[in-house]
Steps between C-alpha positions, in 0.01 A plus 500: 500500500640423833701196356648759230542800766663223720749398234574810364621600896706230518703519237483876308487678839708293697832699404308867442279470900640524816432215736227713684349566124483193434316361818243768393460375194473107629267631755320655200489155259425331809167673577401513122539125469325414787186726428535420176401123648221660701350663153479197398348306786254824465431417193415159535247564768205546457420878321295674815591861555741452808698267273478838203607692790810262606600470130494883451678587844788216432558646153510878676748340767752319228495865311493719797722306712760262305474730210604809719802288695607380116513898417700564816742261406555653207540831661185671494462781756494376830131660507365280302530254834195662596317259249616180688288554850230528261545189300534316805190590610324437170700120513261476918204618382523281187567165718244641756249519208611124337450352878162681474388352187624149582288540813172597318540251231497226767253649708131352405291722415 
C-alpha cells in the first residue's frame, strides 16, 4: 500500500497539493513503508507475545499516524492531527516491544 500511496502522491497529487501537503503526505508513505518492513520482520520472528504486541502496535502506528498525516493532506480538519502524537507513540512502544522479544528469544532459558 505504501508503494501505491507513494505513487499515487507523486503523480495525481503533485499538481492538486501544496508543497507543504505534499511533504505531509511523503512523511506519511515514508513511515507506512518503513513499518510496513518492521511488520514484516515481526512477523518473521518468532510468534511470542511481545512480538503480537509489536505487530499490533506497528499496524495501530501506520493507521493512527501515516494514515492521519495522509488525511491531513487531503484536507481533513486540522483536529484530526491529534491522532499523529498517538501513532507515534504506538510506532515506540511497538519497536520497544520487538527489541523485547528479540531479547527473550535469545535469552536461555
Amino acid at each position: 500500500m505504501a508503494v501505491g500511496l507513494g505513487a499515487f502522491g507523486a503523480h495525481g497529487l503533485k499538481a492538486r497539493l501544496s508543497p507543504d501537503m505534499l511533504a505531509v503526505w511523503h512523511t506519511a508513505v515514508q513511515y507506512h513503508a518503513w513499518h510496513a518492513l518492521g511488520l514484516l520482520a515481526v512477523g518473521l520472528s518468532a510468534e511470542t507475545i511481545c512480538m503480537k504486541a509489536a505487530g499490533w502496535l506497528l499496524a495501530a502506528g501506520i493507521v493512527l499516524f501515516s494514515g492521519s498525516l495522509y488525511l491531513l493532506a487531503l484536507g481533513a480538519p486540522k483536529g484530526l492531527g491529534m491522532l499523529t502524537p498517538l501513532g507515534g507513540a504506538a510506532f515506540i512502544l511497538g519497536w520497544i516491544a520487538f527489541a523485547i522479544g528479540v531479547i527473550c528469544a535469545r535469552t536461555p532459558a
